[in-house]
C-alpha positions, 0 to 999 in steps of 0.5 A: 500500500502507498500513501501520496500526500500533497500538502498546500503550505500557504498563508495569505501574505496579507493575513494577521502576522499571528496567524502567519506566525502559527502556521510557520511554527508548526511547518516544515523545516529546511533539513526535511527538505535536505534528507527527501522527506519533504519535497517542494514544487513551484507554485504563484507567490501571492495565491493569485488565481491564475486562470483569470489573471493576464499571463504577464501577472501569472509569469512574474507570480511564479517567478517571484515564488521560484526567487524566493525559494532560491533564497532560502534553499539555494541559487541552484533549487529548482522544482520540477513540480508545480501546484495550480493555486486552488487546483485551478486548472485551464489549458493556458495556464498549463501551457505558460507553467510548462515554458516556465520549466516545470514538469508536472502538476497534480488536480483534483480527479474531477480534472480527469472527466470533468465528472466524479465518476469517470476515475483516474488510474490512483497514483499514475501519471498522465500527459495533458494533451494541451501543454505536455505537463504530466498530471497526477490526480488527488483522491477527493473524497480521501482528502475532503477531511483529515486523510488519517482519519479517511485513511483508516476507514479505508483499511478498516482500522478502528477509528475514533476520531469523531470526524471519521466516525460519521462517514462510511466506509470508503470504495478505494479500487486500489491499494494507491492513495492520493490525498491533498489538502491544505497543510494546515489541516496537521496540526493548526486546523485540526488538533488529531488529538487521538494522533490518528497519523502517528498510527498510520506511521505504524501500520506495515506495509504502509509506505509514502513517496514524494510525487516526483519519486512516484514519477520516476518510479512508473516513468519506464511506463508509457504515459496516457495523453488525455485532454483536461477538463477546466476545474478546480479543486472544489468545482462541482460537477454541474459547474464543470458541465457548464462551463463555470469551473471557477464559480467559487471565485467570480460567479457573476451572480454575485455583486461582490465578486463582479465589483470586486472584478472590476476593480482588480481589473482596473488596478491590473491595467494601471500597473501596464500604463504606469510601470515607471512610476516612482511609487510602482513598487509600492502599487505592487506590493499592495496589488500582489496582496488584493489578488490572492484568491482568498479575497474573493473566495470568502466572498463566495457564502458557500457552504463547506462544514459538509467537507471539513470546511468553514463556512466561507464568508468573512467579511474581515477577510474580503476587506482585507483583500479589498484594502490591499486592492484600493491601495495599489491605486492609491500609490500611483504618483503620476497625476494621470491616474486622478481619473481611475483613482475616482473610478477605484473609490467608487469600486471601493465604496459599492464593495465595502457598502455591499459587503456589510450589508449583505453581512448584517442582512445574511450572514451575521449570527447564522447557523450552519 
């Protein structure tokens, strides 16, 4: 039996320095790193969403991340994987991730059919047809809670964890897992008081890989080439049908997400008539911030308590974003902007009056 685990290792750089703080004490460190225990892939700086970011935003995203790692790792480090912020998938951003030098990404198996019933071979590579990037899917009904927990459903160890208990037995057609989440989830989300993973660590037989060993270990195999379905790693199956894969982060029902829409837009295009202003770095800063795309996540009010999520509405977290965004126009210095920056406080104004009230009218003291 094999465990492929993925972990999403990210907080919003914008997020409260504590919480930063949190995560980072209970992370990784180098020397995991340095002896092949952990492996890291390339990924976007800031958690743009790339699939409706302008390829220049995507390119000089990835860039920045692959600066970073560099500085921390070596001038030398390069990795050969890649994670698609939010599992975002579209044949244009696999194409630009593949120039860029990288070799593989993993999705979510609702990439491989566009459907929750059409399932990947567990643990094989593929090859996307579009960009040559070789794909791996994740398990998504193993990684919809705490994998250790789903994991010992699964080979039918006794399980005490609550969040377990409350689910069946899992149909898994093989001995190979792959599960991926959020980080977070180890240790900072979820506590794993009965330590349900240090008892995965016992089991015989059970062993783990990084990706890229797994790649290297069935690349003697000719890989299937295979046209990807536009996704992400929480798109429905109706939404793929229907060609709205990324309703989670602009559903054009939602007067929050199409204000907020506008106004990114509005700051992107100031960014490529204005990149020799003398408060440029400044419009960037700020700018690389208000795209993450927790912004317009928490303005989604979906519902997730179903799959060990939160209820994604916060008001404080679409502000965050939204401060961020405002203020990468407000930066500009060149008197040429007066007349976008009007039309950005006018954004600005419309969001923020939405935002609280649809808070106070919807959302404030509901129960889920």
């Amino acid at each position: 039996m094999l465990w492929l685990n993925f972990l999403h290792f990210y907080q919003p750089a914008n997020a409260e320095f504590y919480n930063i703080r949190k995560a980072l004490d209970k992370s990784y460190w180098r020397f995991l790193v340095k002896k092949g225990r952990v492996e890291l892939t390339g990924s976007a700086a800031y958690h743009g969403f790339l699939p409706l970011l302008p390829a220049e935003e995507v390119v000089r995203q990835v860039k920045v991340n692959e600066r970073i790692l560099r500085k921390y790792f070596g001038v030398s480090f390069k990795p050969t994987g890649f994670f698609l912020p939010e599992m975002a998938y579209t044949p244009a951003v696999a194409q630009i991730i593949k120039r860029l030098g990288y070799d593989w990404i993993i999705l979510d198996e609702i990439a491989y059919g566009g459907n929750l019933k059409h399932r990947p071979v567990w643990g094989s590579f593929y090859i996307d047809k579009d960009s040559g990037l070789k794909v791996i899917f994740r398990n998504r009904e193993l990684s919809s809670a705490y994998p250790p927990d789903k994991l010992k459903v699964v080979l039918k160890e006794s399980v005490t964890s609550k969040s377990a208990a409350l689910n069946e037995p899992l149909k898994v057609p093989a001995e190979i897992f792959v599960t991926a989440t959020d980080a977070e989830l180890y240790g900072l989300r979820h506590e794993d008081p009965t330590a349900e993973l240090e008892k995965l660590a016992k089991i015989k037989g059970l062993k783990t890989l990084t990706l890229s060993k797994q790649l290297k270990a069935v690349g003697r195999k000719k890989l299937e080439k295979i046209n990807i379905w536009p996704s992400s790693w929480e798109s429905s199956p109706n939404e793929v049908k229907n060609k709205q894969p990324f309703n989670l982060w602009h559903d054009k029902s939602n007067k929050i997400h199409s204000d907020l829409w506008l106004l990114i837009n509005l700051a992107l295009g100031l960014g490529d008539r204005f990149k020799k202003d003398k408060n440029f770095y400044w419009y960037r800063w700020h700018l690389v911030r208000g795209l993450a795309s927790c912004t317009l996540w928490w303005a989604s009010a979906r519902d997730f308590s179903k799959i060990f999520g939160p209820y994604a509405w916060s008001p404080d977290d679409i502000e965050r974003g939204l401060e961020d965004l405002i203020r990468s126009v407000r930066s500009l210095n060149d008197t040429k902007t007066k007349k976008a920056k009007l039309e950005a406080e006018k954004y600005y104004l419309r969001i923020k009056k939405r935002i609280w009230k649809e808070h106070w009218k919807k959302h404030w003291q509901k129960t889920i």
